[in-house]
N, CA, C and O atoms as a Tripos MOL2 file, in Angstrom:
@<TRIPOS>MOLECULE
protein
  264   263    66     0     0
PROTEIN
NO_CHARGES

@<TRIPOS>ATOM
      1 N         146.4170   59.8550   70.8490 N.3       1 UNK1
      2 CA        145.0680   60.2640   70.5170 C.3       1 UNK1
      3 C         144.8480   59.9770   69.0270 C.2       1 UNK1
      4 O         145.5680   60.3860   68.1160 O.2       1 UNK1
      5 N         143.8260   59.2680   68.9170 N.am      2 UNK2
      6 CA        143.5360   59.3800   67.4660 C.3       2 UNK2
      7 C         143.2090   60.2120   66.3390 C.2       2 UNK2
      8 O         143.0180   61.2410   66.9870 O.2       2 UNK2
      9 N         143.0080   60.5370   65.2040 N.am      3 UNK3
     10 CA        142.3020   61.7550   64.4740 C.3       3 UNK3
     11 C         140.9850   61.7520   64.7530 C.2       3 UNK3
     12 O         140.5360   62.8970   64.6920 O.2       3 UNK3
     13 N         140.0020   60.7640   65.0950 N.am      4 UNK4
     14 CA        138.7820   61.0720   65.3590 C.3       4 UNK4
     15 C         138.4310   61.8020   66.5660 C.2       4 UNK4
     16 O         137.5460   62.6560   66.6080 O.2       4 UNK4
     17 N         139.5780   61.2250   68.1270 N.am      5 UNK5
     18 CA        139.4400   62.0820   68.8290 C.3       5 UNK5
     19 C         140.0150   63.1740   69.2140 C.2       5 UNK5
     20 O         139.5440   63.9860   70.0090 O.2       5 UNK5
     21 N         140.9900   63.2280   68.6980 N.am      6 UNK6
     22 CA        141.9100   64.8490   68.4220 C.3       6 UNK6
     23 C         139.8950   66.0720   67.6760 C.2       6 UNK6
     24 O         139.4790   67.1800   68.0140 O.2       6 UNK6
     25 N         139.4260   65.2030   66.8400 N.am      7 UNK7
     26 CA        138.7880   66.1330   65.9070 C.3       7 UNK7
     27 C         137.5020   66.4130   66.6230 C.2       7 UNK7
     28 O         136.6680   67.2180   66.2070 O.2       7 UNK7
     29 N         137.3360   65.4320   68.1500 N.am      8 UNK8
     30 CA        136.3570   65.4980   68.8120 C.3       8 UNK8
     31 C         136.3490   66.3980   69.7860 C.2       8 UNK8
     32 O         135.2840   66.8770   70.1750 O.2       8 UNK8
     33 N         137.8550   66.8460   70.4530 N.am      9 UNK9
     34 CA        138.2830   67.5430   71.7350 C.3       9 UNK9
     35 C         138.4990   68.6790   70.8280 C.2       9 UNK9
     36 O         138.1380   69.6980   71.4170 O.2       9 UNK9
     37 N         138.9050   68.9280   69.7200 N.am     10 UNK10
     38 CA        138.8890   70.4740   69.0460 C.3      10 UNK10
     39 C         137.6570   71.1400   69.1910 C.2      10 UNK10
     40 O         137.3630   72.0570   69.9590 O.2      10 UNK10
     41 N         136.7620   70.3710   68.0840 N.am     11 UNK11
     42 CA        135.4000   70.9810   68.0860 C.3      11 UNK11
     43 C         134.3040   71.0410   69.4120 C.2      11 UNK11
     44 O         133.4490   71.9010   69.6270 O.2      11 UNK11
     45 N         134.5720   70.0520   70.0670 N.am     12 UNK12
     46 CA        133.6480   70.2260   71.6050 C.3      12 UNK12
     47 C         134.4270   71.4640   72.4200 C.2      12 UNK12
     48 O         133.8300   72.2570   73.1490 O.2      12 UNK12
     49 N         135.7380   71.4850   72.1890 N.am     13 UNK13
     50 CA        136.1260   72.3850   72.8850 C.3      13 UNK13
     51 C         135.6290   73.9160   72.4920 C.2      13 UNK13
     52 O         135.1800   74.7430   73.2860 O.2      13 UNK13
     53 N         135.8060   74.0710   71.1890 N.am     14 UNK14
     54 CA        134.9360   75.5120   70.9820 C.3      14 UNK14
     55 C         133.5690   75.7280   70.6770 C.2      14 UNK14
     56 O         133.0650   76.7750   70.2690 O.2      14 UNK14
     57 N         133.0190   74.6520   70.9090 N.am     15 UNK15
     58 CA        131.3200   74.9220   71.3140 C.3      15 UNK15
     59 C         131.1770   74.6860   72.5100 C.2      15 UNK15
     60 O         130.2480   75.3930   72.9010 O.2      15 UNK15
     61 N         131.6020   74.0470   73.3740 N.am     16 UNK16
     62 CA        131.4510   74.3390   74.9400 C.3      16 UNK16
     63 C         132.1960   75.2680   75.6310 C.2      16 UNK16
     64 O         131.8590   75.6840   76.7400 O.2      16 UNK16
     65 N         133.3260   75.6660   74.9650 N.am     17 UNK17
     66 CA        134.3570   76.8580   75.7770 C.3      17 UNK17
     67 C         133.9750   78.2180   75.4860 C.2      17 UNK17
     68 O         133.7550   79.1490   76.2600 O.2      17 UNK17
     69 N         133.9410   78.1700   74.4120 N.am     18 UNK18
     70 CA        134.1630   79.6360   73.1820 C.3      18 UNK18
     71 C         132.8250   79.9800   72.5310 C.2      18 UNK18
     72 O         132.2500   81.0530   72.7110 O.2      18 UNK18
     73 N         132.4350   79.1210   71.8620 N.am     19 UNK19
     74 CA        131.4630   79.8300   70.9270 C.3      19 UNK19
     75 C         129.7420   79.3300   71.3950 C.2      19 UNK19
     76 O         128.8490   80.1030   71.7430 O.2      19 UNK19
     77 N         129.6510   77.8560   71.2710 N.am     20 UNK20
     78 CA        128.6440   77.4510   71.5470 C.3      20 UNK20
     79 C         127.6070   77.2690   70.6270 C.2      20 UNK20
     80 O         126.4770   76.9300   70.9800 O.2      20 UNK20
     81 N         127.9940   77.5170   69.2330 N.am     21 UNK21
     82 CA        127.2460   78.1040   67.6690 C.3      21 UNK21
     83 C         127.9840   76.7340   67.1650 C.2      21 UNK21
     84 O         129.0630   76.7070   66.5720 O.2      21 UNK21
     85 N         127.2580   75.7030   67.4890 N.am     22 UNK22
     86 CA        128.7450   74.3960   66.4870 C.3      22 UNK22
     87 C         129.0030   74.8130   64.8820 C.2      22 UNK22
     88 O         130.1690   74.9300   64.5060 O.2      22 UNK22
     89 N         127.6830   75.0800   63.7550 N.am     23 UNK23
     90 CA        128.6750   75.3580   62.3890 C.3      23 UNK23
     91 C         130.3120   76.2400   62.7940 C.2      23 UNK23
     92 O         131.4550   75.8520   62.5560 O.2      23 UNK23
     93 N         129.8060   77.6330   63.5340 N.am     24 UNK24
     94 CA        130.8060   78.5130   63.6720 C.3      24 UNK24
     95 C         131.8760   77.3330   64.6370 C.2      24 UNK24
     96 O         132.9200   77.1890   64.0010 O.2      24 UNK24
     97 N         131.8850   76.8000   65.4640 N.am     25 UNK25
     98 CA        132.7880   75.9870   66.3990 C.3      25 UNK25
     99 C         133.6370   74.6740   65.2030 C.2      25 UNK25
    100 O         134.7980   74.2970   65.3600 O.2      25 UNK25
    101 N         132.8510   74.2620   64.2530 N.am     26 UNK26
    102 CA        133.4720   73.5240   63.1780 C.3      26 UNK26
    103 C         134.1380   74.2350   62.5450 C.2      26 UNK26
    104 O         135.2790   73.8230   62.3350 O.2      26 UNK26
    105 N         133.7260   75.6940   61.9200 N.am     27 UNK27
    106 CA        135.0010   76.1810   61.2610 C.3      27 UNK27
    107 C         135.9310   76.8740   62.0350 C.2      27 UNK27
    108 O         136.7970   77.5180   61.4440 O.2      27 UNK27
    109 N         135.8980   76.8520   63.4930 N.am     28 UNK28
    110 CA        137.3110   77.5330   63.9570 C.3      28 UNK28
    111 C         138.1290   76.2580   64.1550 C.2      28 UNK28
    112 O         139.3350   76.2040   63.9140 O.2      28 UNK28
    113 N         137.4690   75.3310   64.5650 N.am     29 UNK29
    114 CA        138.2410   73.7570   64.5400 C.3      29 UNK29
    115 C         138.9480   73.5490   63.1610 C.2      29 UNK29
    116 O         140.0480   73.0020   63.2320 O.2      29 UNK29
    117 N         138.5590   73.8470   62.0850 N.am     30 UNK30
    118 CA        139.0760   73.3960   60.4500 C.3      30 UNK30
    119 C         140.4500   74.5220   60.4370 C.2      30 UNK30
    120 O         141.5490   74.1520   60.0230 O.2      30 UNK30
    121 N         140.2200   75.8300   60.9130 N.am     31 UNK31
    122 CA        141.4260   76.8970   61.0060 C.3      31 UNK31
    123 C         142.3980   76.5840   61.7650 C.2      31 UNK31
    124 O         143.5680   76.9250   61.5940 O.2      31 UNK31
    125 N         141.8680   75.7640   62.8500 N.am     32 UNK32
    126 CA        143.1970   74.8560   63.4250 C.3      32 UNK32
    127 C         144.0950   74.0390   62.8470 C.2      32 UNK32
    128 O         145.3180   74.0840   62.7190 O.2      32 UNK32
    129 N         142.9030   72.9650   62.3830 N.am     33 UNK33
    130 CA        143.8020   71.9290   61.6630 C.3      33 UNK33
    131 C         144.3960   72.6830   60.8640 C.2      33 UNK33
    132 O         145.5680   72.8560   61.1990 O.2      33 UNK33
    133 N         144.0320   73.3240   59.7490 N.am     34 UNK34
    134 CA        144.4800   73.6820   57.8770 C.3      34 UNK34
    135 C         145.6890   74.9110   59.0690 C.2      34 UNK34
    136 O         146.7110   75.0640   58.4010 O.2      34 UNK34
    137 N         145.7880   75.4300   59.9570 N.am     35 UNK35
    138 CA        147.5200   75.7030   60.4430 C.3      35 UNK35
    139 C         148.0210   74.6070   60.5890 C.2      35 UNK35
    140 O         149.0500   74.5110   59.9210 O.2      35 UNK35
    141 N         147.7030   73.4360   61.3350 N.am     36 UNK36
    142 CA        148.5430   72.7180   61.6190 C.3      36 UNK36
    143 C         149.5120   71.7090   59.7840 C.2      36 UNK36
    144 O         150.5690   71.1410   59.5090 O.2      36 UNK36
    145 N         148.4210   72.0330   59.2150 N.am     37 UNK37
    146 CA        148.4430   71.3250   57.7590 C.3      37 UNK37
    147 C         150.0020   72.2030   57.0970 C.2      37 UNK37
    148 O         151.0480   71.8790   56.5350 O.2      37 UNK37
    149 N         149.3520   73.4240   57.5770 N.am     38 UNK38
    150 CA        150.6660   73.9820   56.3960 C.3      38 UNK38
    151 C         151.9330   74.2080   57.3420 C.2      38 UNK38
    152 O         152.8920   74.5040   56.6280 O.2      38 UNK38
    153 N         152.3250   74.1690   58.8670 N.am     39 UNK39
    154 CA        153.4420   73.9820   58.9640 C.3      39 UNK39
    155 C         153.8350   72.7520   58.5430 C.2      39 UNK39
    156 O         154.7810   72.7280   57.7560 O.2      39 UNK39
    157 N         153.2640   71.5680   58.9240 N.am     40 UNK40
    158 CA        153.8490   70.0220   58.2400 C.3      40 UNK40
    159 C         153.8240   69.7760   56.8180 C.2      40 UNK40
    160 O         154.2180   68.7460   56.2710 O.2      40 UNK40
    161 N         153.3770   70.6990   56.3090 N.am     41 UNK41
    162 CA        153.9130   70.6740   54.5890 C.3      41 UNK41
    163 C         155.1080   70.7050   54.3070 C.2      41 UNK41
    164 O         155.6530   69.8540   53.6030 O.2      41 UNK41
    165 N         155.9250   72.1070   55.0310 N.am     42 UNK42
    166 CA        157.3250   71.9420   54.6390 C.3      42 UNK42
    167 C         157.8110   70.6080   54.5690 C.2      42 UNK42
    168 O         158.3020   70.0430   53.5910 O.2      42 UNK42
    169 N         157.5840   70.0850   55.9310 N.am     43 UNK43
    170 CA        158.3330   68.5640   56.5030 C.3      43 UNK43
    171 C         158.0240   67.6890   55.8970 C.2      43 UNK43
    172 O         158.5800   66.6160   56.1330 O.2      43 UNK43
    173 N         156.8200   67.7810   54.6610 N.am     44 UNK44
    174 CA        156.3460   66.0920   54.3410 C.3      44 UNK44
    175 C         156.9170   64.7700   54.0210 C.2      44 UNK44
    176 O         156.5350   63.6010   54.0530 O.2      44 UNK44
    177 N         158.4320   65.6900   53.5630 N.am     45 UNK45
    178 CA        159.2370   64.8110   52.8890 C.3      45 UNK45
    179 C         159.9410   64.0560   54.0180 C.2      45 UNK45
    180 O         160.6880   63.1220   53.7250 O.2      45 UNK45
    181 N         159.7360   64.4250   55.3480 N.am     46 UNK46
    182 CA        160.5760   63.6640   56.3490 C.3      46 UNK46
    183 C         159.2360   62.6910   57.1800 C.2      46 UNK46
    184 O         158.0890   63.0440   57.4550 O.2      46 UNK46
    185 N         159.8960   61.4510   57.4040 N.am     47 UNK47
    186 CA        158.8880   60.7030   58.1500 C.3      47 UNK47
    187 C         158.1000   60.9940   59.1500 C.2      47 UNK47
    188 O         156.9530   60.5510   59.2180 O.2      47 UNK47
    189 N         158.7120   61.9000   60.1850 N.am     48 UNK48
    190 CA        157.9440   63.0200   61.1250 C.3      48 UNK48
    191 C         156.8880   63.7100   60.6070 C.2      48 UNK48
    192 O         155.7320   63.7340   61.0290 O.2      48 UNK48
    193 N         157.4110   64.3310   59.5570 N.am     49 UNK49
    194 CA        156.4120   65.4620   59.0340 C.3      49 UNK49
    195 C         155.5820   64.9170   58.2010 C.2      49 UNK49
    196 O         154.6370   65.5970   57.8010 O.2      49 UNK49
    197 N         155.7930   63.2160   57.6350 N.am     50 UNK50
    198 CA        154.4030   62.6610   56.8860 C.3      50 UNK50
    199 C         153.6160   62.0650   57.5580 C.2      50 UNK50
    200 O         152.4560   61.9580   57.1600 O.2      50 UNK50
    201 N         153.9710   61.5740   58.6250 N.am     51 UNK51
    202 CA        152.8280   61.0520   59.6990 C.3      51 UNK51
    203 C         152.5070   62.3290   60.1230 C.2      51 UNK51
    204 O         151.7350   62.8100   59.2930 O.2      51 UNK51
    205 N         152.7600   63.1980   61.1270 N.am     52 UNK52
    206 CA        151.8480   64.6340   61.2200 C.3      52 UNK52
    207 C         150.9100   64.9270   60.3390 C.2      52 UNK52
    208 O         149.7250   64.6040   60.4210 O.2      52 UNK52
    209 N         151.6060   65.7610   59.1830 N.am     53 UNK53
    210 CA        150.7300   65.7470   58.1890 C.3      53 UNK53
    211 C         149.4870   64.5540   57.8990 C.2      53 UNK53
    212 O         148.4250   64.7470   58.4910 O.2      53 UNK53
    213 N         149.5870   63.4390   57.0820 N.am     54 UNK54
    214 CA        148.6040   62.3440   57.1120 C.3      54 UNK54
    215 C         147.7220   62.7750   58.4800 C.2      54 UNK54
    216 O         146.5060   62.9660   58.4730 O.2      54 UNK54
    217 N         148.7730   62.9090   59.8870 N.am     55 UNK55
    218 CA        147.6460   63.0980   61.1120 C.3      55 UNK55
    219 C         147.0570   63.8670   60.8860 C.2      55 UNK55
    220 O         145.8470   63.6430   60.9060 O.2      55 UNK55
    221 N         147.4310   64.9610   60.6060 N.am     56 UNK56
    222 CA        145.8850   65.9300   61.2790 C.3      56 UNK56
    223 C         144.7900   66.3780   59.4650 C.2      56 UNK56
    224 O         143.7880   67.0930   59.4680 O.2      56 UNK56
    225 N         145.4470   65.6530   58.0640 N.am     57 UNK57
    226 CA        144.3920   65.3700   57.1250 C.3      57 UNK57
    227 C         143.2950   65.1360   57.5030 C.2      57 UNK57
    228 O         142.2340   65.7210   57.2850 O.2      57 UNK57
    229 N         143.7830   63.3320   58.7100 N.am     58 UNK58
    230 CA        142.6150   62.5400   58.7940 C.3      58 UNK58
    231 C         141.5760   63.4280   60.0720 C.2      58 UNK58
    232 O         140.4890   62.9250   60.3560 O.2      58 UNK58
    233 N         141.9070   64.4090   60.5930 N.am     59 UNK59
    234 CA        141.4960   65.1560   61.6730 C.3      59 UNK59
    235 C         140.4330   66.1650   61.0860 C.2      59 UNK59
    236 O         139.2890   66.3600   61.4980 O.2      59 UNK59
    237 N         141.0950   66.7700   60.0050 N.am     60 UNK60
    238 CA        140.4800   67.2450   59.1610 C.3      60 UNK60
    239 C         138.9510   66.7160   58.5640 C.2      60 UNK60
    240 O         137.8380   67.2400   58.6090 O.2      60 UNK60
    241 N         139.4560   65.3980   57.9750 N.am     61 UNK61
    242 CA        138.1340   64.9030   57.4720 C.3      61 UNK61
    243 C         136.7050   64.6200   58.9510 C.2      61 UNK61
    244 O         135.5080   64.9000   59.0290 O.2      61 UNK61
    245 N         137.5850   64.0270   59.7660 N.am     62 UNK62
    246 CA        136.5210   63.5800   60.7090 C.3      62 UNK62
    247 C         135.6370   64.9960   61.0000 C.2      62 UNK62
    248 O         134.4210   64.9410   61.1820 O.2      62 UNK62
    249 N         136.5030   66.4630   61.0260 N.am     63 UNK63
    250 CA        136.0770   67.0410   61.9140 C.3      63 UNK63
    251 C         134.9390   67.6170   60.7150 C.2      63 UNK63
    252 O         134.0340   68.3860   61.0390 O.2      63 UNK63
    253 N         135.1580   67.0430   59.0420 N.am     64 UNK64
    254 CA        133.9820   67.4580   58.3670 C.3      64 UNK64
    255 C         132.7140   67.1950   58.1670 C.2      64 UNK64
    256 O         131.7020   67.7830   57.7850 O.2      64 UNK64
    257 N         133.2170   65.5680   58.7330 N.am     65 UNK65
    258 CA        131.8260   64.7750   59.0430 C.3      65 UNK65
    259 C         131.4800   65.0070   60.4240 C.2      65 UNK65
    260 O         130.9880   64.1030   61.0980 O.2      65 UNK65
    261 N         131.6620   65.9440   60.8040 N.am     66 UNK66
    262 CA        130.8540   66.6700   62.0040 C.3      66 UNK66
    263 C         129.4020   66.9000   61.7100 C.2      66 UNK66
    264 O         128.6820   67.4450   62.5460 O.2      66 UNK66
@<TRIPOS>BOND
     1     1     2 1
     2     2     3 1
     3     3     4 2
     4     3     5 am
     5     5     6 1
     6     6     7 1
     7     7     8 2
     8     7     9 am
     9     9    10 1
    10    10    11 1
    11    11    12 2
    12    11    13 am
    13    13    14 1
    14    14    15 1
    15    15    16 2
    16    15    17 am
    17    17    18 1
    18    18    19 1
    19    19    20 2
    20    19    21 am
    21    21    22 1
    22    22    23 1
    23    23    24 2
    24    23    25 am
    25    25    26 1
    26    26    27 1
    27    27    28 2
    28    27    29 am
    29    29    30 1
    30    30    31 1
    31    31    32 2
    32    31    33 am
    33    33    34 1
    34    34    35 1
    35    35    36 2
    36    35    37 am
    37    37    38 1
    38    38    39 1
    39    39    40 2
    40    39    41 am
    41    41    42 1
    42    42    43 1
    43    43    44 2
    44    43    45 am
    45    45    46 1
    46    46    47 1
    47    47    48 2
    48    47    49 am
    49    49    50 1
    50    50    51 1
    51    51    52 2
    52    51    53 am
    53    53    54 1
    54    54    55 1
    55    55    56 2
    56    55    57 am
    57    57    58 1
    58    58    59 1
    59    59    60 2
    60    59    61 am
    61    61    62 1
    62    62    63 1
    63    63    64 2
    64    63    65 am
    65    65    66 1
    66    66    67 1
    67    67    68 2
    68    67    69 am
    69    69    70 1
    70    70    71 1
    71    71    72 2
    72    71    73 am
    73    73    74 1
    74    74    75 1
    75    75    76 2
    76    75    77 am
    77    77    78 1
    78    78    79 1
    79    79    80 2
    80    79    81 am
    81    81    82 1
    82    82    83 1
    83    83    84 2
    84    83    85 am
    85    85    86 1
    86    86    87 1
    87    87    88 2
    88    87    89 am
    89    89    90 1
    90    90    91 1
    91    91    92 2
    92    91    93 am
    93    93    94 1
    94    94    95 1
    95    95    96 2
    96    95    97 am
    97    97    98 1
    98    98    99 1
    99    99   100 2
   100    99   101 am
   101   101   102 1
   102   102   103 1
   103   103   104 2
   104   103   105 am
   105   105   106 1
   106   106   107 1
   107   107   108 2
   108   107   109 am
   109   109   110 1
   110   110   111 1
   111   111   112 2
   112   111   113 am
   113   113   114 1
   114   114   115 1
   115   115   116 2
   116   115   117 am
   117   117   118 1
   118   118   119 1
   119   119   120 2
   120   119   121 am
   121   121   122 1
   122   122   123 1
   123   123   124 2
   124   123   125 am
   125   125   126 1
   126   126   127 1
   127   127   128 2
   128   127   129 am
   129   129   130 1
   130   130   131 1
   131   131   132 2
   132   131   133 am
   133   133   134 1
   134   134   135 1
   135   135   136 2
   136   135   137 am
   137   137   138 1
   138   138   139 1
   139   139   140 2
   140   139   141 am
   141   141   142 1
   142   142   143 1
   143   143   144 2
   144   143   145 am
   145   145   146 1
   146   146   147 1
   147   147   148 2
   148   147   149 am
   149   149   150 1
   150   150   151 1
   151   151   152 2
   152   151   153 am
   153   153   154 1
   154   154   155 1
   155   155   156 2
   156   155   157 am
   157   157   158 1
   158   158   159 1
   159   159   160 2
   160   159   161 am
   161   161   162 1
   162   162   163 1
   163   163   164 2
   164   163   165 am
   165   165   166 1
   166   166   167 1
   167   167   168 2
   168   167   169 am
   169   169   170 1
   170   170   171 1
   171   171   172 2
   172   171   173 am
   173   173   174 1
   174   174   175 1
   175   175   176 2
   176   175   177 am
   177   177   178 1
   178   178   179 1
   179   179   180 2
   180   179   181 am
   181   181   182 1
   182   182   183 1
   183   183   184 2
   184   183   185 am
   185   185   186 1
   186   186   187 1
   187   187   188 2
   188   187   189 am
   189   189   190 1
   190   190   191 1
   191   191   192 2
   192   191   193 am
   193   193   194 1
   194   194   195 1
   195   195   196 2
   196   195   197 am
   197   197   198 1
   198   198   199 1
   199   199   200 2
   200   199   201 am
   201   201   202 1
   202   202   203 1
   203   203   204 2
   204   203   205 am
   205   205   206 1
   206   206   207 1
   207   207   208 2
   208   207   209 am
   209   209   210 1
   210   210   211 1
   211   211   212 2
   212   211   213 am
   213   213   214 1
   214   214   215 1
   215   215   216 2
   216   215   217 am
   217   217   218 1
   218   218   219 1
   219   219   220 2
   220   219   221 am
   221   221   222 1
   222   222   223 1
   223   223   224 2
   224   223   225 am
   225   225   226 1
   226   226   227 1
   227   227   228 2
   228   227   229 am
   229   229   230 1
   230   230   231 1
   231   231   232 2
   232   231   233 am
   233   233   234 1
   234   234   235 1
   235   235   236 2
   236   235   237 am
   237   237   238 1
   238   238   239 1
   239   239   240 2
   240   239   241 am
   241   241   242 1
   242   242   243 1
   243   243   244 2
   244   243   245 am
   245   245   246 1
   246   246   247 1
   247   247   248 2
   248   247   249 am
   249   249   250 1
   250   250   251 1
   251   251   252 2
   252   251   253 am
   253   253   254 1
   254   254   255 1
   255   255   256 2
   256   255   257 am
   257   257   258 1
   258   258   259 1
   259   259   260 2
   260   259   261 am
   261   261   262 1
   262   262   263 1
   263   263   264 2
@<TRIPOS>SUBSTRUCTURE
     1 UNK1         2 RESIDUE 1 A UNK
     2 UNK2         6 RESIDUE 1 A UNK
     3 UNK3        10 RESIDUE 1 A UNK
     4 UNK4        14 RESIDUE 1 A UNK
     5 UNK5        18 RESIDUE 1 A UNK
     6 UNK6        22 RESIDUE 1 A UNK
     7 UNK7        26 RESIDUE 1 A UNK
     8 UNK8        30 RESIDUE 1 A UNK
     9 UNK9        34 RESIDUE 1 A UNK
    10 UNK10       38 RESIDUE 1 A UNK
    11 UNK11       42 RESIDUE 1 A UNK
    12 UNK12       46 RESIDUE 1 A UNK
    13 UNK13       50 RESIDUE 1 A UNK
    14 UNK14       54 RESIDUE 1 A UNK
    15 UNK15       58 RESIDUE 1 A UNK
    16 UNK16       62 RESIDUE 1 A UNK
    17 UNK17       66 RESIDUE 1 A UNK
    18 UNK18       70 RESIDUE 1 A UNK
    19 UNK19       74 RESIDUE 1 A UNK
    20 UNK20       78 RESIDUE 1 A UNK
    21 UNK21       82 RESIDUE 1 A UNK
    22 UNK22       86 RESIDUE 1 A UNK
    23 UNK23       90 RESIDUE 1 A UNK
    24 UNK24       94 RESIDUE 1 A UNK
    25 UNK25       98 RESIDUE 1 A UNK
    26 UNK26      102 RESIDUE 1 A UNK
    27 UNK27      106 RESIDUE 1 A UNK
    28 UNK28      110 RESIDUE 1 A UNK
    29 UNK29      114 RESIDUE 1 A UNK
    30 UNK30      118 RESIDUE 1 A UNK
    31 UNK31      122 RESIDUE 1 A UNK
    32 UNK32      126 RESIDUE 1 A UNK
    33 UNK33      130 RESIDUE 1 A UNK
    34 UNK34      134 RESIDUE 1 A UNK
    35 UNK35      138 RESIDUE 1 A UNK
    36 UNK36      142 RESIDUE 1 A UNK
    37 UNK37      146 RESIDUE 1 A UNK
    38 UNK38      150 RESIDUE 1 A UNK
    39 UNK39      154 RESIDUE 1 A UNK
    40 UNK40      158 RESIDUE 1 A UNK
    41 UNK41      162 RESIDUE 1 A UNK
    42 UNK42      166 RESIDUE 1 A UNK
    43 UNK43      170 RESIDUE 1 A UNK
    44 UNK44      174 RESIDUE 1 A UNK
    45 UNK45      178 RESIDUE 1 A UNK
    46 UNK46      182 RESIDUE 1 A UNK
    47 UNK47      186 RESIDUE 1 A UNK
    48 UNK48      190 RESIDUE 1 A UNK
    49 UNK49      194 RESIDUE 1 A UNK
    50 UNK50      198 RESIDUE 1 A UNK
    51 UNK51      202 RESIDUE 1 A UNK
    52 UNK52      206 RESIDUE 1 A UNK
    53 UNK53      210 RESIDUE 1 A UNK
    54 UNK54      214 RESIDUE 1 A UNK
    55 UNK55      218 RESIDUE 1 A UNK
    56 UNK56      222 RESIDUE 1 A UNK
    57 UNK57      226 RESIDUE 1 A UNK
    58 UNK58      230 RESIDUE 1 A UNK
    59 UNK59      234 RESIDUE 1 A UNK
    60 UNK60      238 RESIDUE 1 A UNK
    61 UNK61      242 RESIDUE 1 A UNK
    62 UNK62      246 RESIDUE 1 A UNK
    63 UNK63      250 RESIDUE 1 A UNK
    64 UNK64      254 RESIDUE 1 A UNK
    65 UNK65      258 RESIDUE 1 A UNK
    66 UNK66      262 RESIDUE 1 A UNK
């Protein structure tokens, strides 16, 4: 899956599942990513954990240009 559509199935998912309010559905999507951000911080220094990381940045951004 890419970061654009990882950032597409987050946020559709909590405005069609959960909330239905998209600003509010964008920022529970951003509380996702920014967890997923700081467990792969520890790891950045390992190739695993810098592609993760880099991944879900770019997940991040897309899901700002929401």
């Amino acid at each position: 899956m890419t970061p654009q559509e990882k950032a597409f199935h987050l946020y559709f998912s909590f405005v069609r599942d959960i909330i239905g309010d998209s600003e509010k559905a964008k920022q529970c999507a951003l509380k996702v990513v920014n967890e997923m951000l700081n467990d792969h911080l520890s790891n950045k220094t390992k190739r695993y954990g810098r592609e993760r990381y880099y991944f879900w940045q770019q997940v991040k951004q897309e899901i700002d240009g929401i």
